[in-house]
C-alpha atoms as one frame of an Amber mdcrd trajectory, in Angstrom:
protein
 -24.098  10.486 -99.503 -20.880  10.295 -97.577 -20.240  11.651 -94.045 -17.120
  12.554 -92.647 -16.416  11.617 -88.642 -19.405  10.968 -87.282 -18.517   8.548
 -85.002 -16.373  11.613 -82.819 -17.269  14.459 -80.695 -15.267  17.438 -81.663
 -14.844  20.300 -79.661 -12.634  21.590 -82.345 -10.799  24.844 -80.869  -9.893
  23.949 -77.206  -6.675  25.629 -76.724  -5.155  22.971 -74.553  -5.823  20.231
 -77.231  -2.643  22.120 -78.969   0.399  21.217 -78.024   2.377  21.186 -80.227
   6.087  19.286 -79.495   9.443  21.176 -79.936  10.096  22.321 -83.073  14.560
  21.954 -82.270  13.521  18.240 -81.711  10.905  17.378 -83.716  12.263  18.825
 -87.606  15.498  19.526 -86.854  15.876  23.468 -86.031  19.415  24.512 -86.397
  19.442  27.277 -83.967  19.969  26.171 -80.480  18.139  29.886 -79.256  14.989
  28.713 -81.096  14.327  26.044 -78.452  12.981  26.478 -74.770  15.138  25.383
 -71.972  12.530  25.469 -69.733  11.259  21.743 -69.995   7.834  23.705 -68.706
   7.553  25.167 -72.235   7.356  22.964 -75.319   5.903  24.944 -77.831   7.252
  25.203 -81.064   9.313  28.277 -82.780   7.289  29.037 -85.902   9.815  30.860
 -87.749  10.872  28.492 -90.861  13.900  26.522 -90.570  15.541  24.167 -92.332
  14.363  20.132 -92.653  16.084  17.925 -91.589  14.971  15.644 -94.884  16.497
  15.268 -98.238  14.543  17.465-101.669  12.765  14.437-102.749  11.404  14.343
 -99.334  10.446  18.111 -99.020   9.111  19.147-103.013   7.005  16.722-104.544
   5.743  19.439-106.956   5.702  17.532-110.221   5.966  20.067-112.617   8.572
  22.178-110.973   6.162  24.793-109.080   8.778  24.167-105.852  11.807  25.782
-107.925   9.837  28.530-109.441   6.840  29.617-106.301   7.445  32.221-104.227
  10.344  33.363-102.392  10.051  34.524 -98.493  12.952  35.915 -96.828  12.709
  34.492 -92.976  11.207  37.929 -92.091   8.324  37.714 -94.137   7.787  33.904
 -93.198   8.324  35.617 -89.252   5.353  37.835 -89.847   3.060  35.095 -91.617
   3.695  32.840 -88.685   3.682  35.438 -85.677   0.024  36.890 -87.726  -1.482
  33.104 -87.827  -0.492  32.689 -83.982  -2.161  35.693 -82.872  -5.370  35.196
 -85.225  -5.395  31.447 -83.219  -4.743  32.952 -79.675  -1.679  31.410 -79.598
   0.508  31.798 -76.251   3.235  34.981 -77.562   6.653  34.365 -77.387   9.600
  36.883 -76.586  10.722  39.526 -78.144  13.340  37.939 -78.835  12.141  34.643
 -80.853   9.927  36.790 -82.625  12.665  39.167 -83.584  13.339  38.185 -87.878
  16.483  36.163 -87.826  19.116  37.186 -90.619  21.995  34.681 -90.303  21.637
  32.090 -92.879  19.654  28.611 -92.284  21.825  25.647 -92.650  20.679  22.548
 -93.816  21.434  19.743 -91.652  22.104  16.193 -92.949  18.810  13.647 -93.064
  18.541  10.864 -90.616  21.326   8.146 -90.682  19.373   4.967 -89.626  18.014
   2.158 -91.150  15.517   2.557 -93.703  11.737   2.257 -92.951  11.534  -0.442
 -95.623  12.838  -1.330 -98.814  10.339  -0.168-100.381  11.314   3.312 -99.310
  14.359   5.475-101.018  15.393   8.033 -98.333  12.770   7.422 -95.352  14.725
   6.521 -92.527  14.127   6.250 -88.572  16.074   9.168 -87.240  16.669   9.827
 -83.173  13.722  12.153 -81.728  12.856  13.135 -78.106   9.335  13.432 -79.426
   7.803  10.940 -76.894   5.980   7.470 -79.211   2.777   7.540 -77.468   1.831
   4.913 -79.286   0.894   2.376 -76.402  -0.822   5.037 -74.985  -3.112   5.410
 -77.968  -3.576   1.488 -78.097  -5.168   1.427 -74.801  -7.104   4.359 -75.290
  -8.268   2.958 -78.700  -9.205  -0.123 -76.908 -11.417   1.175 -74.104 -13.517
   3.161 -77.691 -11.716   6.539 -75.623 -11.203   7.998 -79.556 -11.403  12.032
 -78.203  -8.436  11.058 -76.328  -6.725   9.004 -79.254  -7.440  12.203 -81.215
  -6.433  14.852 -78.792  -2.964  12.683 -78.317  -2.015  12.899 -82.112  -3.430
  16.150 -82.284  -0.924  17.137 -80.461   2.211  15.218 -80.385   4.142  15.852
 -83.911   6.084  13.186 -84.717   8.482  13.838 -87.667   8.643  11.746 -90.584
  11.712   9.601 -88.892  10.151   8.881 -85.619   9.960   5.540 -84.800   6.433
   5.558 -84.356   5.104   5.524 -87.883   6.224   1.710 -88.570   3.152   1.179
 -86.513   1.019   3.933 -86.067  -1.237   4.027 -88.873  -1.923  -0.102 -89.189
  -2.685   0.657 -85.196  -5.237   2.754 -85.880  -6.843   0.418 -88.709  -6.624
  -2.950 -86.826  -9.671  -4.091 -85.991 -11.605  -7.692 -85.664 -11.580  -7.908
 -88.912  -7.531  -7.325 -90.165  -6.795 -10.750 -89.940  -9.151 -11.762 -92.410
  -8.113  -8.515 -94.884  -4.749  -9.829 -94.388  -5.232 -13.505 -95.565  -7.847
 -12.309 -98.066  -4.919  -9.841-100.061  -2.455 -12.874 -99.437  -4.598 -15.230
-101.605  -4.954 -12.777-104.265  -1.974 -12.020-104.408  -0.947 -15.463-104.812
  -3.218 -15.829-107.971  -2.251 -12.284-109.318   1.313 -13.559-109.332  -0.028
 -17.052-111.050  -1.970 -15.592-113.917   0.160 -12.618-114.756   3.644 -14.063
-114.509   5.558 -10.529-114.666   3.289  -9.490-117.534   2.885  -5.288-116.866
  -0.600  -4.093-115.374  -1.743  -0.872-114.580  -4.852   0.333-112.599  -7.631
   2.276-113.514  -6.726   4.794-110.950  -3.865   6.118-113.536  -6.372   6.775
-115.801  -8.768   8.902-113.341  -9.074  12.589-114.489  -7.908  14.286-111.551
  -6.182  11.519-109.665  -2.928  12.651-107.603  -0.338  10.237-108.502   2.530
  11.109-105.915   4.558   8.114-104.491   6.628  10.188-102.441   9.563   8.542
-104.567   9.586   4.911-103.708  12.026   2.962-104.783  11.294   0.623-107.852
  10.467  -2.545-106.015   8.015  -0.351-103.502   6.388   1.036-106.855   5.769
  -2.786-107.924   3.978  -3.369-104.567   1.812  -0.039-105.603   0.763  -1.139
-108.937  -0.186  -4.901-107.437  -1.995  -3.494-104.889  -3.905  -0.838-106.349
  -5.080  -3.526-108.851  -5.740  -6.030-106.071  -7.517  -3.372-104.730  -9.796
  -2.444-107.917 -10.611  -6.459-108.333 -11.747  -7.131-104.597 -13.672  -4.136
-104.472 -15.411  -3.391-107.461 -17.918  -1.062-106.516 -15.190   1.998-106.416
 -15.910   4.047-109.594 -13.424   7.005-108.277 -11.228   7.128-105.215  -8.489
   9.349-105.661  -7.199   9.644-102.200  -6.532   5.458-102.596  -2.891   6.296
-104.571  -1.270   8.251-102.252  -2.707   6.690 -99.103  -1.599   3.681-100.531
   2.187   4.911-101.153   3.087   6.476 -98.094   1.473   3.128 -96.222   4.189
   1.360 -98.005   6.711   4.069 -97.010   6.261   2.502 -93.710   5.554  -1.365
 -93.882   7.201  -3.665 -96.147   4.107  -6.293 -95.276   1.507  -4.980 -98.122
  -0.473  -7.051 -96.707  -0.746  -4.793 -93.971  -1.718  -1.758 -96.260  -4.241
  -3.284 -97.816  -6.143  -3.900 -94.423  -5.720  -0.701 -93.745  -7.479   0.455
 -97.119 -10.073  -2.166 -96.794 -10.668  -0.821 -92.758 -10.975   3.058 -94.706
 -13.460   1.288 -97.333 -15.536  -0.187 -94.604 -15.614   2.503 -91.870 -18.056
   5.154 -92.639 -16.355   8.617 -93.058 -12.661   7.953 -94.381 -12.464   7.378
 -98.302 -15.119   9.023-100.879 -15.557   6.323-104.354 -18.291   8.323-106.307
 -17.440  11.138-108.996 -19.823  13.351-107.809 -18.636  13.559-103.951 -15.795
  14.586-105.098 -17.161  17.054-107.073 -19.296  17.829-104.405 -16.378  18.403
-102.002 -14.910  21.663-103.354 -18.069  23.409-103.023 -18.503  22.376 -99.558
 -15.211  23.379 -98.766 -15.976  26.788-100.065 -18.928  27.118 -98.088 -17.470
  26.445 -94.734 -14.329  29.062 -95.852 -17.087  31.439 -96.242 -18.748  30.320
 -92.564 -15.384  29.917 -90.813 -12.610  31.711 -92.494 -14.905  34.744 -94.221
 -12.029  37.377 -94.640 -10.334  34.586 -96.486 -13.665  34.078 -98.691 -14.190
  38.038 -99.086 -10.397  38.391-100.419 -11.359  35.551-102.642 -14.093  37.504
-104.046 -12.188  40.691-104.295  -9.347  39.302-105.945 -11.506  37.622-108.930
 -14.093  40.451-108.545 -16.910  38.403-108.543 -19.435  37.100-105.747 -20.278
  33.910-107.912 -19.186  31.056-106.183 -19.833  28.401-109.128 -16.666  30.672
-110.105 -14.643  31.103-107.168 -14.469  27.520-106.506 -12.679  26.697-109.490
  -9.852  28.474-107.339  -9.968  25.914-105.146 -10.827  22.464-107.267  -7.217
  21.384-106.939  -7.429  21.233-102.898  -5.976  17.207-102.920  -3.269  18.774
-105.138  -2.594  20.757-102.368  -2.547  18.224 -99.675  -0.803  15.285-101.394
   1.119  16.645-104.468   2.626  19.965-103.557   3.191  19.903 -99.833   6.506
  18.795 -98.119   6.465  15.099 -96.762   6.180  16.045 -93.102   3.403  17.909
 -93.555   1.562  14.858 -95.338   2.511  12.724 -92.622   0.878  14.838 -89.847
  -2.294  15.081 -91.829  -2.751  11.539 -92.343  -2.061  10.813 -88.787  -4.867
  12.834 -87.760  -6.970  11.680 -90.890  -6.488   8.167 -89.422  -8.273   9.126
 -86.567 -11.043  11.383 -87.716 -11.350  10.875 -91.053 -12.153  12.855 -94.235
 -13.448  15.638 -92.209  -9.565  16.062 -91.262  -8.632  16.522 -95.146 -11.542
  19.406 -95.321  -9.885  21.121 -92.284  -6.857  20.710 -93.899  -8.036  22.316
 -97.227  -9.415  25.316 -95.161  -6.300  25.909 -93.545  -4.128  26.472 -96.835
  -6.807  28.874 -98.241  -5.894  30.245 -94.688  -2.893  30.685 -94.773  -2.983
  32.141 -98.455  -5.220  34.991 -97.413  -2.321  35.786 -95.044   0.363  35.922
 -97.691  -1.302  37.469-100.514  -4.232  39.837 -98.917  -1.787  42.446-100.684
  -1.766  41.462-103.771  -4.283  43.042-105.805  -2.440  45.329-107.987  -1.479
  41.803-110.124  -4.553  40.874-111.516  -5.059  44.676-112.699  -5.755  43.538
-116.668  -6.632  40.420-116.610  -9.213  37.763-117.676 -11.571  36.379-115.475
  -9.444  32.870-116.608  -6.625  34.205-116.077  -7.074  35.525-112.604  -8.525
  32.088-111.223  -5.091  30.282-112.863  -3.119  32.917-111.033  -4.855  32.594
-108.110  -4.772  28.581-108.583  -1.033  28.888-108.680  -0.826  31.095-105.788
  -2.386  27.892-103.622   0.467  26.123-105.014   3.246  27.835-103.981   1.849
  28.519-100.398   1.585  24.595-100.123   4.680  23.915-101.249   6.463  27.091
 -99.865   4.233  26.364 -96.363   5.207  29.208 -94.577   4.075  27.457 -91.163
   5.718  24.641 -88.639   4.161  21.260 -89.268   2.978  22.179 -85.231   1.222
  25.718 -86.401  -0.241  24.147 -89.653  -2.283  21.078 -87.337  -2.914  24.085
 -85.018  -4.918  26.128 -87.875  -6.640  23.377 -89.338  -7.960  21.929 -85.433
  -8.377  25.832 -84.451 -11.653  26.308 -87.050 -14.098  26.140 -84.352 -17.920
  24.046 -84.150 -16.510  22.841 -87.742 -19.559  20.055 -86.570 -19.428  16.522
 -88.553 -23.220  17.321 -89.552 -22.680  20.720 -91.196 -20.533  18.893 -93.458
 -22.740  16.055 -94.477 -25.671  18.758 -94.734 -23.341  20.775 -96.579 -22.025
  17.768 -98.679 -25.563  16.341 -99.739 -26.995  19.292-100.850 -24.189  19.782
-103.413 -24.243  16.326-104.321 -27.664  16.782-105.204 -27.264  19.721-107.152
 -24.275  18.419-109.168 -25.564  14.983-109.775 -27.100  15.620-112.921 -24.257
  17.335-114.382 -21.607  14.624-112.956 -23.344  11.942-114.187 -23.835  13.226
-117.849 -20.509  13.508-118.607 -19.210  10.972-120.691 -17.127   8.018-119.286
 -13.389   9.017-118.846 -11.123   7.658-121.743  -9.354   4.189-120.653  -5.768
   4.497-120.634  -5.248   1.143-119.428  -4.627  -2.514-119.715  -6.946  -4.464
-116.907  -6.038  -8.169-115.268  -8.280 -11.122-116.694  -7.841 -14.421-115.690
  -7.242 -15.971-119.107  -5.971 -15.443-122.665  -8.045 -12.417-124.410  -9.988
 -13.353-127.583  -8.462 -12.797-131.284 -10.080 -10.614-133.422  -9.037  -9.154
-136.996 -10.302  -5.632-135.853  -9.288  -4.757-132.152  -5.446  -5.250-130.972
  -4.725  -7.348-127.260  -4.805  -4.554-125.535  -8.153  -3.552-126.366  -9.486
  -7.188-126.479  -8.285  -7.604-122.690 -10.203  -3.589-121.606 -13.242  -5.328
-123.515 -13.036  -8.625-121.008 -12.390  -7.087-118.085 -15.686  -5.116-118.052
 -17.170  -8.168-118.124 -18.296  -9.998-115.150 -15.565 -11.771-113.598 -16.856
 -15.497-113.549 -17.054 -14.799-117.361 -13.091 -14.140-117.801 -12.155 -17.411
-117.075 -12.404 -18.620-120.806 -11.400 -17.360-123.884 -14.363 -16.239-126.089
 -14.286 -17.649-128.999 -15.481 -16.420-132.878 -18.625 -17.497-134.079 -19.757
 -15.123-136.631 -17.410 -13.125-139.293 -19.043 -10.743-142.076 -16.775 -11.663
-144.619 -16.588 -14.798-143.993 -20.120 -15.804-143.141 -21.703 -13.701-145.446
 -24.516 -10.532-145.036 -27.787 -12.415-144.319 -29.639 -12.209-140.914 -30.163
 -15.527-141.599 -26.691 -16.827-141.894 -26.165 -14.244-138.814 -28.858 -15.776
-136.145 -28.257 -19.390-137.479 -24.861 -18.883-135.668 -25.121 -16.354-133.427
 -28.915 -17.055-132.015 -28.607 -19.682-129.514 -25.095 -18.210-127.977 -25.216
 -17.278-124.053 -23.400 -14.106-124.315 -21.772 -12.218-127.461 -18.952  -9.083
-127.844 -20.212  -7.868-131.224 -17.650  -5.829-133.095 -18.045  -3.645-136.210
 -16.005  -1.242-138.389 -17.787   0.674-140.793 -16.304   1.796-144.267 -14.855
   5.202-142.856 -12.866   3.120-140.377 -14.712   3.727-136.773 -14.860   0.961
-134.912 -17.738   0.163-131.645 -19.655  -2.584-130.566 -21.199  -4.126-126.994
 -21.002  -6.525-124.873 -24.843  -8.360-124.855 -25.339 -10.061-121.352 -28.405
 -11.801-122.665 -28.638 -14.592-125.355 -30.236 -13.513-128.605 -32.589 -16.272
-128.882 -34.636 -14.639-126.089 -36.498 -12.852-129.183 -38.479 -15.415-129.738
 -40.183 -15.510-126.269 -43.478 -14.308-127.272 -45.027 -14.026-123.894 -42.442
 -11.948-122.842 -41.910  -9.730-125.603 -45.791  -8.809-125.684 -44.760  -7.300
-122.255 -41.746  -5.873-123.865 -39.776  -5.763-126.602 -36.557  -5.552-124.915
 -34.442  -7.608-122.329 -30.922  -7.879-121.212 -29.355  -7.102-117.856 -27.138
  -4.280-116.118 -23.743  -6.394-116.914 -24.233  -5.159-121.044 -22.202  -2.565
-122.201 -21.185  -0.253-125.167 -17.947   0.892-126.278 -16.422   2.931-129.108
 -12.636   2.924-130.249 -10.298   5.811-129.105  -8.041   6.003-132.164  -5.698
   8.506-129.939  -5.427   5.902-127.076  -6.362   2.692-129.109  -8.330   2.066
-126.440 -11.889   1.633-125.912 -14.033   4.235-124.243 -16.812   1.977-122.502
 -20.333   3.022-121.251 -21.781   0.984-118.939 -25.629   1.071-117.990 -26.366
   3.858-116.024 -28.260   1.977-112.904 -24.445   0.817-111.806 -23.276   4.124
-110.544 -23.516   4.204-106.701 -25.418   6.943-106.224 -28.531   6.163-108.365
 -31.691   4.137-107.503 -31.472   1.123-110.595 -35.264   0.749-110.883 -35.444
   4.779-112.077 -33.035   4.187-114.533 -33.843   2.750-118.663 -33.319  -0.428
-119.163 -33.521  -1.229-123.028 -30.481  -3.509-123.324 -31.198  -5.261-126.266
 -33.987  -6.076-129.018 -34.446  -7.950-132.266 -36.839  -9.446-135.352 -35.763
 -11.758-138.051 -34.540  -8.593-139.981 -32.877  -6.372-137.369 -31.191  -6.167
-134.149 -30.900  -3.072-131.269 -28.240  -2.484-128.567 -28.637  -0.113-125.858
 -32.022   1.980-126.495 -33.659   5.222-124.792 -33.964   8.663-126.360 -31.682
   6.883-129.868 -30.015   4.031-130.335 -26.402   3.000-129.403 -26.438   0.488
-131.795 -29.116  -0.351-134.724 -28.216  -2.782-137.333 -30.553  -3.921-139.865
 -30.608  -3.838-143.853 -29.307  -7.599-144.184 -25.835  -6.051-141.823 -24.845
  -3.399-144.494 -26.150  -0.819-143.066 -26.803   0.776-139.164 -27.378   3.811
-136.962 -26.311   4.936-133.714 -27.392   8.149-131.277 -26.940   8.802-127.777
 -28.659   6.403-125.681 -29.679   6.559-122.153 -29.185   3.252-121.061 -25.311
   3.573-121.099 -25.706   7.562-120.987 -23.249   6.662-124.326 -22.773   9.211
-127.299 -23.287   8.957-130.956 -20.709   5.928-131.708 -19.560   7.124-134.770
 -19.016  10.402-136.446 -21.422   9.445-139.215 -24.372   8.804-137.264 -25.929
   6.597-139.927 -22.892   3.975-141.243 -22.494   1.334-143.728 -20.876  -1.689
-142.056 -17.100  -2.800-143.621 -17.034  -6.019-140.703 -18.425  -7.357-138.542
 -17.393 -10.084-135.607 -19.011 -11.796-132.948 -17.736 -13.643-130.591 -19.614
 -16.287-127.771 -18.857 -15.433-124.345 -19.357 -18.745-121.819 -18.353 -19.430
-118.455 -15.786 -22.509-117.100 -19.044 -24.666-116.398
């Protein structure tokens, strides 16, 4: 079960832990009347103005909601803004800032220093009277004074230019232990470089279902660093089944440090610390419902328009609305915005992300609690993809200072660390079941091994190399080699376990005679079937490292089921273990409630059903095959 912030005390709605700095100085206001002589006075003006940053730095809606969302005239965004101030007790401001502005905003030319890094495109350090801070939050952060750390970048917004962010974030992460990350990602990168030798690799994160895969447009060379990292990433720390959050955190770290190095310590620090990154499927399926709940707690006219938009008081419904709230945060809101987030994320955690979430369902309830006459007609489907769409375009149209938006999301008051993990467990627990029997997400793919894949007359490279890499790594560092071909070797058992018997491990691979192809990986040698003691205590052995896998003749690439006791969040002694089984006559892969695999009939003929070892499907359309071919090859380690 994951918990967000624990380690912090949070007040959470202290006015004087807002202060925001001066909007003129911090984005780049045009209007010289919008900001406060008065040195006294350093709030922001929250009526929208122009960035001072280039498109690719303000839209990073992929699929072109930023040129179709809404369009606010300034006195509509004047409203939204002066509304969300007085709903957060905001101090007022004169008549005459709050007056709607109709001369046109000019956009002012980005920042004309040096570039963060070269791995960057347009991200450059720009002058800012925004005061750095950032000693200031190294001493605090040494004497463990983290409210203050928190309340400081709570407060201070730093645009994306300020010098402060080529340090900030690694600050934040170094601990005893960044050294060692450092020199540990410097080694493997060494031998990533060795064995792949400009070969292209890409990382399983690409292939997540629901990943966000925003780079904030780094430049070719930075994107290189991404890919090597994000698989340096996936070998050192194998134990993260799904992470989305890694990407982007990943990409705008190397925004800001050309040492990538340095980001991975910081993503091994978030791995390590308790509260920061989430690696299980069903937290973050979890995570949506618990961010509905505390809506309904701690924004509840947002939650009631909710309901009276889709005209329902289901919530298994109404949180589809909102099952696209990382979208939100790292796809569809400007850069800026990002950047204050994840500052404050790096100091408090996930927990910041949910008060982020909260705040654009916020601010939507501001901007469209008029807006019922639109769904008059319409599907229950089609008013949650309306309403879907309307999250997009008020996070990419953010109708709110990068000052006012921190200032909703730390405004939701006693939003307490434990309600969350209270909140998050029991949803965990109710979706577990249903997370975990979905079927394994299709491989998209090509993994690093750490030698030449096997050859085989039925399975391309690329699907030989997907097959290796699930295997354990101290078993990729030779090439398995064939030692048993149907139609070469003929269809006896006994020709079959006369070569194939005393082998330690085997990939078996068959295509039956309406072309499907499947097979396993078998951690276990075969010859363990004539153990007699053992097999009067049962009839089946094998470990956790087997597998299953069927062809995906879209991809041409295998779909692989692993046994169900690796997943994270199970207990491995509740779960079946029938790996693999045998006689003279027959042999079984992967058993509980059917059969993944079932060969017998002297290999002309087999079955297959879903099996709850590997929590596979049926492996073949046919259910009950007649076998065309049939190869296995002997898996051995370097010794």
């Amino acid at each position: 079960m994951f918990q967000a912030g624990d380690e912090m005390s949070d007040a959470s709605g202290d006015e004087d832990d807002v202060i925001p700095a001066r909007v003129g100085q911090a984005v780049g206001r045009t209007n010289d009347s919008e900001v406060e002589n008065d040195e006294g006075n350093n709030f922001f003006r929250f009526q929208r103005a122009a960035p001072v940053y280039p498109k690719n730095m303000i839209n990073h809606n992929l699929d072109g909601a930023g040129s179709t969302g809404m369009r606010r005239t300034t006195s509509s965004i004047a409203r939204i803004s002066m509304a969300i101030r007085r709903s957060l007790r905001l101090p007022r401001r004169s008549e005459a800032r709050m007056a709607p502005r109709e001369e046109q905003i000019v956009i002012e030319r980005p920042p004309e220093g040096p570039l963060f890094t070269e791995n960057t495109r347009d991200t450059r350090i720009g002058e800012s009277h925004v005061p750095n801070l950032l000693q200031e939050i190294i001493d605090n952060k040494r004497l463990n004074r983290y409210d203050k750390v928190k309340k400081l970048i709570r407060r201070t917004d730093w645009p994306v230019c300020h010098e402060i962010r080529a340090n900030l974030w690694k600050e934040l992460c170094n601990t005893k232990d960044w050294s060692s990350s450092k020199r540990l990602y410097s080694d493997e990168a060494i031998e990533y470089d060795r064995i792949n030798q400009g070969k292209k690799q890409s990382p399983q994160i690409l292939a997540d279902e629901g990943g966000v895969l925003n780079n904030f447009d780094l430049k070719e060379v930075g994107s290189v660093k991404l890919i090597r990292l994000l698989l340096i990433i996936e070998r050192l720390r194998p134990e993260i089944v799904y992470a989305p959050t890694i990407y982007p955190l990943c990409s705008l770290l190397l925004h800001f440090n050309d040492d990538d190095s340095d980001c991975f310590a910081c993503i091994n620090y978030l791995l390590n610390t308790k509260g920061f990154i989430m690696t299980a499927p069903v937290q973050w399926a979890a995570s949506s419902h618990t961010i509905l709940a505390l809506v309904k707690k701690h924004k509840a006219a947002a939650y009631v328009l909710l309901k009276r938009r889709l005209d329902t008081t289901d919530d298994s419904v109404l949180v589809k609305c909102i099952e696209d709230w990382l979208l939100w945060l790292f796809q569809y809101l400007p850069l800026p915005y990002v950047c204050r987030i994840i500052d404050c994320y790096f100091a408090e955690g996930h927990k910041f992300l949910i008060r982020s979430a909260i705040s654009i369902v916020y601010i939507w309830s501001k901007v469209h609690k008029r807006g019922m006459e639109d769904f008059k007609g319409k599907s229950l489907q089609e008013k949650i993809d309306a309403i879907k769409k309307e999250f997009q375009d008020v996070a990419t149209n953010i109708s709110v200072s990068t000052s006012t938006f921190i200032a909703t999301a730390v405004k939701i008051r006693n939003l307490q660390s434990v309600t969350i993990a209270k909140l998050q467990t029991q949803f965990e627990d109710e979706l577990r079941e249903e997370v975990t029997s979905r079927p394994r997400p299709i491989k998209k793919v090509r993994r690093t091994i750490f030698c030449e894949a096997f050859k085989s007359c039925l399975v391309d490279n690329d699907t030989a190399v997907e097959l290796m890499s699930y295997m354990p790594e101290r078993l990729q560092l030779v090439t398995p080699t064939l030692a048993y071909q149907l139609s070469q070797d003929g269809t006896s058992f006994y020709n079959f376990w006369s070569k194939v018997d005393k082998l330690d491990q085997t990939i078996i691979i068959i295509m039956s005679t309406s072309g499907a192809i499947f097979g396993a990986y078998c951690s276990s040698t075969w010859s363990e079937r004539h153990d007699r003691k053992e097999r009067t205590r049962s009839k089946y052995w094998g470990t956790g490292e087997s597998y299953v896998f069927r062809m995906n003749k879209e991809m041409e690439l295998p779909e692989i089921y692993t046994w169900v006791g690796n997943a994270p969040d199970v207990s491995s002694s509740e779960c079946p273990q029938y790996f693999m089984s045998a006689t003279d006559k027959s042999f079984v892969i992967g058993s509980g409630g059917c059969d993944a695999i079932r060969i017998d009939e002297e290999l002309t003929h087999g079955m297959t059903g879903p099996s709850t070892t590997f929590n596979s499907p049926q492996l073949c359309e046919e259910g009950a095959f007649d076998i065309y071919e049939l190869e296995v090859f002997h898996v051995t380690s370097s010794d």
